[in-house]
C-alpha positions in Angstrom: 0.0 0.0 0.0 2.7 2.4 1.0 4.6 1.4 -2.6 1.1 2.4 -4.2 0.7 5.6 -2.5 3.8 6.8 -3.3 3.4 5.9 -6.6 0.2 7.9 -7.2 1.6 11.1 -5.8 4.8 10.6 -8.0 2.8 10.5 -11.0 0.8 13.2 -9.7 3.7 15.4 -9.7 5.0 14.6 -12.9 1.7 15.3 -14.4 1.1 18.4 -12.7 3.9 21.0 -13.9 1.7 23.9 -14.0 0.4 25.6 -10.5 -3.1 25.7 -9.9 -5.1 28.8 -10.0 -6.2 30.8 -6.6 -9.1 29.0 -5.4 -11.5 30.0 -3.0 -11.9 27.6 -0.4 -14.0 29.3 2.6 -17.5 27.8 1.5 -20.7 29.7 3.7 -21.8 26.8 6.2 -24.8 26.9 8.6 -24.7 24.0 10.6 -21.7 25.5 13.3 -23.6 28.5 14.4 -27.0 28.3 12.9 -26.7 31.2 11.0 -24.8 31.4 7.4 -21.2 32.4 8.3 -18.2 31.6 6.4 -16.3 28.9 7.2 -13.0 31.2 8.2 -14.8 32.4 10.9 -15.8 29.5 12.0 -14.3 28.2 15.4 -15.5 24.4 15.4 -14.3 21.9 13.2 -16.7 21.8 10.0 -16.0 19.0 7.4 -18.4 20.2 3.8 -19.4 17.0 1.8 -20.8 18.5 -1.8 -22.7 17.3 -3.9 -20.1 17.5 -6.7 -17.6 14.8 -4.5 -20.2 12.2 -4.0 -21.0 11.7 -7.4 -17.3 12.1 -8.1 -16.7 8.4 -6.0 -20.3 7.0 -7.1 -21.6 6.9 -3.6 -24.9 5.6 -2.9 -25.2 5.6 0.8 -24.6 8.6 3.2 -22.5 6.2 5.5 -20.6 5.7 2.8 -20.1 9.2 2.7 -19.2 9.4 6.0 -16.5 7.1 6.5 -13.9 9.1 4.9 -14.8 12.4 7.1 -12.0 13.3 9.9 -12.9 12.2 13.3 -15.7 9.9 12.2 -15.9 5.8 12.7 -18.9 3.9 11.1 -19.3 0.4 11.4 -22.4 -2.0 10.5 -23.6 -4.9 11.8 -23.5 -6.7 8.5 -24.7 -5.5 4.7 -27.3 -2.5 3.0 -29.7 -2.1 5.5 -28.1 -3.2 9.0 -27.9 -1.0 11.8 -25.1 1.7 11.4 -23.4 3.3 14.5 -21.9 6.6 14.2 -18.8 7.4 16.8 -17.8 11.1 16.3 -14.5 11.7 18.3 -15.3 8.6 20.3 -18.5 9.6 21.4 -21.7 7.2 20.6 -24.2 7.3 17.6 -26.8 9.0 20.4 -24.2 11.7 21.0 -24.1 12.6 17.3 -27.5 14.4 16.0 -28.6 14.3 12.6 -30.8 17.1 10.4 -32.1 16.5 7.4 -33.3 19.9 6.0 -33.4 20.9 10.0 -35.5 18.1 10.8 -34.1 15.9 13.9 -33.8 12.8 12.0 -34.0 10.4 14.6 -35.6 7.0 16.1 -37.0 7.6 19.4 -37.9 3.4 19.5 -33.9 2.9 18.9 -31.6 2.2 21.8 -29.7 5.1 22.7 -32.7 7.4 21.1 -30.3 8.4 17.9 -30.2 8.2 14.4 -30.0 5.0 12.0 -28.4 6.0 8.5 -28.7 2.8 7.1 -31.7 3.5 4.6 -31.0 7.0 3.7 -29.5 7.7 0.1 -27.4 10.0 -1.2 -30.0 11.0 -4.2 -31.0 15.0 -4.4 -28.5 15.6 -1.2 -26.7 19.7 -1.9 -24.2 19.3 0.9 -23.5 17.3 4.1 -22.1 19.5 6.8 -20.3 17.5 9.8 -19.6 19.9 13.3 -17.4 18.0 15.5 -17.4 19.2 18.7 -20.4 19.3 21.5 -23.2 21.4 20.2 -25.5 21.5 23.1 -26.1 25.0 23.7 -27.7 25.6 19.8 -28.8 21.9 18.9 -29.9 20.2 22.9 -29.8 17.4 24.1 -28.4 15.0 21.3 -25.2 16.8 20.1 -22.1 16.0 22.6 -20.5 14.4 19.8 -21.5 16.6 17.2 -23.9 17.0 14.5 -24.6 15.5 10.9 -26.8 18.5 8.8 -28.0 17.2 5.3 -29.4 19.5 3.5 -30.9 18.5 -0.1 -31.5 20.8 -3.2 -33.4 23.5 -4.1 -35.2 23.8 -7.5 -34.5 26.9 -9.7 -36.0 28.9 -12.2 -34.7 26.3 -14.7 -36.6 23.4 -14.9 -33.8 20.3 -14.9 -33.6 16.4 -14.2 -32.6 13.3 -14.3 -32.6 9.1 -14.3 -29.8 6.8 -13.5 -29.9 2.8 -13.2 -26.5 1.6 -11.6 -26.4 -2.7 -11.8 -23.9 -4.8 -9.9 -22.3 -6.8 -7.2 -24.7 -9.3 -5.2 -27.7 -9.3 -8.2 -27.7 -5.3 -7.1 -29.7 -2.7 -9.3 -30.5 1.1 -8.0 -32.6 3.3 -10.1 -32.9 7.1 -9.1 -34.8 9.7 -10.8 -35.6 13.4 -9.4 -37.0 16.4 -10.8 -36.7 20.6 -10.1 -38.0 23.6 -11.0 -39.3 27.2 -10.1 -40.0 30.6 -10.5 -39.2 33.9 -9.2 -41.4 33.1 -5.8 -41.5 29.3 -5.7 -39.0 26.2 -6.0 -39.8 22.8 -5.3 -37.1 19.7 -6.1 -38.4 16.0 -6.1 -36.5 12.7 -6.0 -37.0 8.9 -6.0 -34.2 6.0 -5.6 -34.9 2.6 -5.3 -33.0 -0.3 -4.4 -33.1 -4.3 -4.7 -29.6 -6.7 -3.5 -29.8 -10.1 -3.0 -27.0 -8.9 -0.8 -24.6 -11.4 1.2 -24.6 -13.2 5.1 -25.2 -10.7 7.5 -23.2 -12.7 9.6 -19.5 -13.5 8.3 -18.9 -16.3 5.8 -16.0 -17.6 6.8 -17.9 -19.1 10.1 -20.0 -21.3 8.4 -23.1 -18.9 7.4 -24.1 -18.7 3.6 -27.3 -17.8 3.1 -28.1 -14.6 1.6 -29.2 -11.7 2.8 -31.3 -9.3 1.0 -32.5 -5.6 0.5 -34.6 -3.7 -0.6 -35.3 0.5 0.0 -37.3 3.0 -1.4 -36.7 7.0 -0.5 -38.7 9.4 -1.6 -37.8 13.4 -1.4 -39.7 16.8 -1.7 -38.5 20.3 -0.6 -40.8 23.2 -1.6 -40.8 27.1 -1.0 -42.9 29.5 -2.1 -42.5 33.4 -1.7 -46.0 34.8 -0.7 -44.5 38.5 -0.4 -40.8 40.5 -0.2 -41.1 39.3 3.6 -42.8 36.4 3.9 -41.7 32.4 2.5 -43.2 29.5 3.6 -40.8 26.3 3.4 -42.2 22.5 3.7 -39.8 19.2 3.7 -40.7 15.7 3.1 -38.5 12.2 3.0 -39.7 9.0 3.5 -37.9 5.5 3.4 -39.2 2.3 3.4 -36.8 -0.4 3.4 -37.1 -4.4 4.1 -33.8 -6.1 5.2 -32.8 -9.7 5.5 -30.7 -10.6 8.5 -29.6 -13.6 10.5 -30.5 -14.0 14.4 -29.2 -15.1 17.7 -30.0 -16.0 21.2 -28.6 -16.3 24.9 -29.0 -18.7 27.7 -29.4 -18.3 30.9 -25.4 -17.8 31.8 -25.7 -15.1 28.7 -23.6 -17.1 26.3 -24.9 -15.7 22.5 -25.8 -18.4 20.1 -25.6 -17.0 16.2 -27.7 -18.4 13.6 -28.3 -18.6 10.2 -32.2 -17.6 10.4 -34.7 -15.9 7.8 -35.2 -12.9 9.7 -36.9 -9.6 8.1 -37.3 -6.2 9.4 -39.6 -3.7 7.8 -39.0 -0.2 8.6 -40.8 3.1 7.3 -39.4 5.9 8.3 -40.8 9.8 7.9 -39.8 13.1 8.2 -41.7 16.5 7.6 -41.1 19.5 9.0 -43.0 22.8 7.7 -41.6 26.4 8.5 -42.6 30.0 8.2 -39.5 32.6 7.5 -39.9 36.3 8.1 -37.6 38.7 7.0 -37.7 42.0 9.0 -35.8 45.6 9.3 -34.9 45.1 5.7 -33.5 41.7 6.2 -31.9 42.7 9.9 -34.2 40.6 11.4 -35.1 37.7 10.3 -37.7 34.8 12.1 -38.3 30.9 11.5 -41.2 29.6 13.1 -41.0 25.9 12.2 -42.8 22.4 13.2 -41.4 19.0 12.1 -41.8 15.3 13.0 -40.1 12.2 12.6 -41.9 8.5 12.9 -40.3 5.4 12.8 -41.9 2.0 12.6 -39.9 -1.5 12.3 -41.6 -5.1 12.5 -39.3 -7.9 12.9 -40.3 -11.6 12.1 -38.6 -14.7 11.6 -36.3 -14.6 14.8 -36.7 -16.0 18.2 -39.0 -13.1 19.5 -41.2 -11.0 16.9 -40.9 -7.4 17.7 -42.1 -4.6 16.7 -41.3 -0.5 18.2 -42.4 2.6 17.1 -41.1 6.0 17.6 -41.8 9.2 17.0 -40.4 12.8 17.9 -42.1 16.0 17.4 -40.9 19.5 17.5 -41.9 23.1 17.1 -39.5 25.8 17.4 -38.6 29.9 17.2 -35.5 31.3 15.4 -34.6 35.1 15.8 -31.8 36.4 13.7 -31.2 39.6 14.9 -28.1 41.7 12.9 -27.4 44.8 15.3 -24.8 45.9 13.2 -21.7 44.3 11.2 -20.0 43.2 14.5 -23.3 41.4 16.0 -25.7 39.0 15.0 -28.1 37.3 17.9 -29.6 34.1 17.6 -32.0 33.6 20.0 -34.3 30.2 19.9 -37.1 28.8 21.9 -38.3 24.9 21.0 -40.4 22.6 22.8 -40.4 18.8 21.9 -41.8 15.3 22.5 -40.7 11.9 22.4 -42.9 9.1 22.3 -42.1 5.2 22.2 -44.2 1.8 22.3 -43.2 -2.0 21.7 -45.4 -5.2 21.0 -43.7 -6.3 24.2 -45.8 -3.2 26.1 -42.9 -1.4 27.1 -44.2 2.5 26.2 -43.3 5.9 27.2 -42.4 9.9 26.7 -41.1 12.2 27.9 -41.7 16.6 26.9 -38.4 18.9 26.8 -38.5 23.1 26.8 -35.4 24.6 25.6 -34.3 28.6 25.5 -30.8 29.4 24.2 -28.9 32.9 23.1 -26.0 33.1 21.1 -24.0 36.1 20.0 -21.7 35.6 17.1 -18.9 38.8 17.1 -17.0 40.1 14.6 -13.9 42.1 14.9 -11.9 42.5 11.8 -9.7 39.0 11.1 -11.4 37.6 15.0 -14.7 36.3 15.0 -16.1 34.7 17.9 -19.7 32.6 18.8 -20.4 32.9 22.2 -24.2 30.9 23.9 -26.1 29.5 26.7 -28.6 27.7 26.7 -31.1 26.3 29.4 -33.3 22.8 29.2 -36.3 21.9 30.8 -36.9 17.9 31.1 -39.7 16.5 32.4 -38.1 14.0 34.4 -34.8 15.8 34.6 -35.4 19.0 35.6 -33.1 22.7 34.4 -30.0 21.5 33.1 -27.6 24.3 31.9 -24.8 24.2 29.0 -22.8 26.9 27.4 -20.0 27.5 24.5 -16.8 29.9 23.3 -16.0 29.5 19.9 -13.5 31.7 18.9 -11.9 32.3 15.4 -8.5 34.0 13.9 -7.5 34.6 10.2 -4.3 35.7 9.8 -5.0 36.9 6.3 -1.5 37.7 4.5 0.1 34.5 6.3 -3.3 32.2 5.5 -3.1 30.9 8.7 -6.2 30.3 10.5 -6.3 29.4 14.6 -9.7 28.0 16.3 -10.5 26.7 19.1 -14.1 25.5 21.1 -15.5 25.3 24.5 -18.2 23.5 25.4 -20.4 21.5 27.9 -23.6 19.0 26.7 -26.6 17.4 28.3 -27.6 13.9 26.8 -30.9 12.8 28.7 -31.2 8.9 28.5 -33.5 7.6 25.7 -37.1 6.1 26.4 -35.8 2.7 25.7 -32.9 3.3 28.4 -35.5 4.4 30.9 -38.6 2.7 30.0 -38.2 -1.1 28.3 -37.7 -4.1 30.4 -33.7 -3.4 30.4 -34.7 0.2 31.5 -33.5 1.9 34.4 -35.9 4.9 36.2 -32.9 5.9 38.6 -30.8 6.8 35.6 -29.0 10.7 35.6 -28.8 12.2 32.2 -24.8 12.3 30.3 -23.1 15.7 31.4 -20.1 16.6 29.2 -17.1 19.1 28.5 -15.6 19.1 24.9 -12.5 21.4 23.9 -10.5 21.3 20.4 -7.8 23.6 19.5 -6.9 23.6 15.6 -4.8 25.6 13.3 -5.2 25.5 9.2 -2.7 26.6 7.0 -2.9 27.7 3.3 0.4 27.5 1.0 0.7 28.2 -2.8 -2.4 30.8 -3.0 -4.4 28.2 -0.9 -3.2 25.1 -3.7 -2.2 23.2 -0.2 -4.3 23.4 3.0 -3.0 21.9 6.2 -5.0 21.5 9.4 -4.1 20.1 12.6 -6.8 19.6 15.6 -6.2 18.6 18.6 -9.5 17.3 21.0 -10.9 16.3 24.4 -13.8 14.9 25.8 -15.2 14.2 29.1 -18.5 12.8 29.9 -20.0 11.8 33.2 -22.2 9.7 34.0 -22.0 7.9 30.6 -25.1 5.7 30.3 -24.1 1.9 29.7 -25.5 -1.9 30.0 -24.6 -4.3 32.5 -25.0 -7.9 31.5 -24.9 -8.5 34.9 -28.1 -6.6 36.1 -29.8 -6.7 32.6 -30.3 -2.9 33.0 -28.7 0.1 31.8 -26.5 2.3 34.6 -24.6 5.2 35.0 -20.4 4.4 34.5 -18.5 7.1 36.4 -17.0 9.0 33.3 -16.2 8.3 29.8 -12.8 10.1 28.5 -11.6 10.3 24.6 -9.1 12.6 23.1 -7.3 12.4 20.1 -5.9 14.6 17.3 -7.4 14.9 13.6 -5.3 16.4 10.6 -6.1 16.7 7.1 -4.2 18.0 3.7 -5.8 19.0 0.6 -4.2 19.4 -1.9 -5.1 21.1 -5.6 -1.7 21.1 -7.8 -3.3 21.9 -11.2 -6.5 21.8 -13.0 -6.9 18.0 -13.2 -6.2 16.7 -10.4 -6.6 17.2 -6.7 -5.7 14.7 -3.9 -7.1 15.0 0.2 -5.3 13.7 3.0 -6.8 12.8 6.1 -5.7 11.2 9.4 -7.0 10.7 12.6 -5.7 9.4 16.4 -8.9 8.6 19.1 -8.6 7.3 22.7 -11.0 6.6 24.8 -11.3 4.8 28.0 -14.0 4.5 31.1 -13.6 5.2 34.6 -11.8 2.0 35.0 -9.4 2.6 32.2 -11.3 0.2 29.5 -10.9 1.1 26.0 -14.0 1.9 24.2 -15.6 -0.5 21.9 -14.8 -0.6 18.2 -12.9 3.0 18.0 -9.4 2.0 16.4 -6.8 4.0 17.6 -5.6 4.8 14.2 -7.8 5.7 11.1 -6.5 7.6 7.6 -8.1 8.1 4.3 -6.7 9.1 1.1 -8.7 10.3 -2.4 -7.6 11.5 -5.4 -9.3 13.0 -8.4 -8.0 12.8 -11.9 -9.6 14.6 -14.8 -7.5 13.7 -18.2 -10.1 15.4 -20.1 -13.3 17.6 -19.5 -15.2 14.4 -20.5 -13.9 12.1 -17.8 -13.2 11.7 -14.0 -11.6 9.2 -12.0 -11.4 8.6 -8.7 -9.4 6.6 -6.2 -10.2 6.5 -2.5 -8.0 4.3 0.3 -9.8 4.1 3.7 -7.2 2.6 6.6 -8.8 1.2 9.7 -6.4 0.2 12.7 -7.4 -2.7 14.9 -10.1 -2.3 17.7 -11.6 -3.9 20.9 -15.4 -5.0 20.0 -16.6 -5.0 23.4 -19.8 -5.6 24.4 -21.0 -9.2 22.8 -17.1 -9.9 21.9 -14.3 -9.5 23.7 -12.4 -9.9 20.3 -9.3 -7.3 19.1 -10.6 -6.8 15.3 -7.9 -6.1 13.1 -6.6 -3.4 11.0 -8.1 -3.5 7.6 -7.4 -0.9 4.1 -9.7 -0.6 1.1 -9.3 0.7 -2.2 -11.9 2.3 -3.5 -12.3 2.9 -7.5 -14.7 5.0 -9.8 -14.8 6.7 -12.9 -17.4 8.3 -15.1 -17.4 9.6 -18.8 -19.9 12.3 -19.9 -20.0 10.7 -23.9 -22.9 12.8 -24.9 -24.0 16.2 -23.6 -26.7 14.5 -21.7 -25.9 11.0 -21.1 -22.6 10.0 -18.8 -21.5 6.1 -18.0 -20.5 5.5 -14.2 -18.4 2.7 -12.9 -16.7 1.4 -9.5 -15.0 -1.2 -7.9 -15.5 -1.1 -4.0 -12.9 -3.4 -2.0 -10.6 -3.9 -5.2 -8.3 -6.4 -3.5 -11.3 -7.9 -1.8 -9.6 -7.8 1.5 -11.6 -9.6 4.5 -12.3 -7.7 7.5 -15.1 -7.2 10.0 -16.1 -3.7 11.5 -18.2 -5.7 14.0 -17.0 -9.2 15.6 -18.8 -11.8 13.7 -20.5 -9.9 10.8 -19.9 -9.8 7.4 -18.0 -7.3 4.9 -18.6 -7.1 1.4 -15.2 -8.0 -0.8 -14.7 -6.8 -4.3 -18.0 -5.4 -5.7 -18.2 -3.9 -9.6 -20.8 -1.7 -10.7 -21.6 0.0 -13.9 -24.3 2.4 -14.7 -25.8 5.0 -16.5 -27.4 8.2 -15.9 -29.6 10.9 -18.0 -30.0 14.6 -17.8 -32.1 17.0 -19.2 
């Protein structure tokens, strides 16, 4: 591997004699500080995903996505459609919130009360914006980690669309098609992806389980706006995804010992999300105000394994935005939300639980320093006032391009329904307190050609909420510590090619210095773009995993495991372009979870249409 890399960049810098132009690299993000700021003055780490670089790799999935972001771990236990879990600087998938189009995407019925990404797809996604770092004080209860804001696209005043059918590895065929349009006071943007796999063994191969496992999903997207005056838009959001995955099943005895098994076990899941959300724009755009309701529901049957199941979740939210710009040095956010969580099972277990929320930021601006300062206070039902607060602070050193940031934060994480209400559920359980705080420094060369960051990050959480297999219940561990450094280089030597570098160290450990499960100490990534001619792109991406303890069912050390990723497209005609990629190319055999399988080397080849 080493041999290969070097060999790419050598032949990256023979091709590459001529020095790319300037480019402007400080994209407008809203995810850090709810309000559109540019990234420079920006003091939490913000990773942009475009549009533009998922279709460059082919990428289907928005895990997939996700697994080459800084500071981000994904694993899944088994193929398309098994549960995904999301550790963000160490900290769990229910530390890590996710929006989609500022809906809280997430399954109140689930576990630790966070998100699943298994089912959604990459079809009619703009940008994903990834804030590491607790976000408490702007996004509640679900953001010590961090958040996860995908936001799809907007239709314009020209009408455009498109069709794709991708076929491969595992009997595998997607089709997507989507549609946009507008006018001077509306837009609205619609998509559709389905997808069938006869897919592989959820659980590994190579002990003895063969049958296949299948999948099948179907998204739907809508995102409409309409202008009703100079001052008034109304905004409305819809995705749905109804998926059914095949998966193999287990049990325990009575001394806890886990039997796996190769079982014809399906789990249906629809999931919804809406949100609708009126936007007011005041003081000739000094003020602006975003009254909004949303809604997630999740529903999943499960048959075919030793207990049927079936949970249902949903949360719902309305909340207040007010963007107040007092002059070029202040803008105020201030926010008011109330929201619900509600959970039942065919095994009876039910509850919810109601949460009132004020925060206050102010966001200031002094020449090259910028700096988001916030508090913000929660109201739990069965929790009472819990407070959390954050500095974000920002420098640009503007002739040097060197750029210094830093974040300090606390977070609240209340336990989820199932973690106070199922038949594991504890009552007597006290909600996850937590201080975060990064330093980081960025630094341009070559007219901002090379871009180097360094970050260096800590986390404390007390009263981490885990599962004793002892008591059967969920309890309060004494404190949960992970630190780490993430770095990344990006690097844009001339017109047709461009190359990002990305590395980073996690540890973690409990009060009784036990490493956390399945965070590797080490991870790096490596992509490169090529573009020989206007007509054609390829794309190679190298993902490095280092080995891990699995904890929890296992008390295996997984190994360290590299892929090689491969795509490439050709635009032949002016509106027809051939895909293709090879995931796995050396069909290398790991496991992200003990005792689940990987896919090896998968080919697919495709085709898409615009008009």
């Amino acid at each position: 591997m080493q041999k290969f890399l070097l060999t790419l960049c050598a032949v990256l810098a023979a091709v590459c004699s001529v020095q790319a132009e300037t480019l402007t690299l400080d994209p407008v993000v809203v995810t850090a500080t709810r309000t559109a700021t540019p990234l420079s003055q920006v003091g939490n780490s913000v990773t942009v995903v475009t549009a533009e670089e998922i279709e460059e790799k082919g990428q289907s999935k928005v895990i997939d996505v996700l697994r080459s972001v800084p500071g981000l771990n994904i694993t899944q236990t088994g193929g398309m459609g098994a549960s995904v879990a999301i550790y963000q600087r160490g900290t769990d998938t229910k530390h890590t919130l996710v929006l989609i189009d500022g809906i809280e995407f997430r399954d109140a019925s689930s576990t630790g009360g966070g998100a699943n990404l298994a089912n959604i797809s990459t079809d009619n996604v703009e940008r994903i914006e990834i804030v590491r770092g607790a976000q408490s004080v702007i996004y509640g209860s679900d953001a010590i980690g961090g958040v996860i804001n995908i936001i799809t696209k907007k239709g314009s005043s020209e009408p455009h669309g498109y069709a794709s059918i991708e076929r491969g590895a595992y009997q595998t065929t997607q089709t997507t098609a989507g549609i946009s349009g507008g006018s001077d006071k509306t837009h609205a943007s619609f998509s559709y992806s389905h997808i069938d796999s006869q897919g592989f063994s959820s659980y590994n191969e190579n002990d003895g389980f063969t049958e296949d496992d299948g999948y099948k999903n179907t998204n739907f997207s809508l995102n409409v706006g309409v202008d009703f005056s100079d001052t008034f838009t109304m905004n409305m959001n819809f995705r749905l995804a109804d998926s059914e995955y095949e998966f193999d099943s287990g049990y325990y005895d009575a001394f806890w010992n886990y039997t796996m098994a190769d079982t014809d076990a399906v789990t249906d899941s629809l999931e919804i999300a809406g949100r609708t959300e009126g936007v007011w724009s005041l003081l000739d755009g000094k003020w602006t105000v975003v009254l909004g309701a949303s809604a997630t529901d999740s529903n999943h049957t499960t048959t075919g394994t030793y207990d049927n199941y079936e949970y249902n979740g949903r949360v719902t939210k309305l909340d207040l935005q007010n963007t107040i710009k007092l002059n070029e040095r202040h803008t105020f956010l201030v926010g008011l939300e109330t929201e619900k969580e509600q959970y039942d099972t065919s095994f009876g277990d039910d509850g919810d639980v109601n949460n009132k929320a004020a925060f206050v930021q102010d966001q200031i601006f002094i020449n090259d320093f910028a700096v988001a300062l916030g508090i913000r206070l929660d109201n739990h039902e069965e929790f009472g006032t819990e407070t959390t607060w954050r500095i974000a602070p920002a420098y640009t050193i503007a002739g040097s391009g060197t750029k210094f940031k830093a974040s300090f934060a606390t977070g609240f994480k209340a336990p989820s329904l199932y973690q106070l209400y199922s038949y594991y559920g504890n009552t007597d359980l006290d909600p996850e307190t937590s201080t975060s705080v990064d330093f980081g420094i960025e630094q341009a060369f070559f007219d901002s050609s090379l871009i180097v960051g360094v970050t260096v990050f800590h986390n404390d959480i007390d009263d981490y909420i885990g599962y004793s297999f002892v008591t059967s219940q969920y309890y309060n561990i004494a404190e949960l510590t992970t630190k780490g450094i993430e770095t990344s280089v990006d690097f844009y030597p001339c017109d047709f090619a461009d190359l990002k570098l990305g590395y980073t160290y996690t540890d973690s450990e409990d009060g009784d210095g036990v490493r956390k499960a399945r965070i590797p100490l080490h991870k790096a990534t490596f992509d490169v773009n090529l573009y020989p001619i206007d007509e054609v792109l390829l794309n190679v991406g190298i993902l490095y995993v280092g080995e891990r303890y699995d904890g929890s069912y296992s008390d295996e050390t997984l190994g360290g495991y590299t892929l090689v990723n491969l795509s490439a497209s050709w635009q032949f005609v002016e509106n027809l372009k051939i895909t293709a990629r090879v995931d796995n190319l050396f069909d290398k055999q790991y496991e992200e979870v003990a005792g689940y399988g990987t896919a090896g080397a998968s080919a697919y080849l495709g085709l898409k249409a615009s008009f």
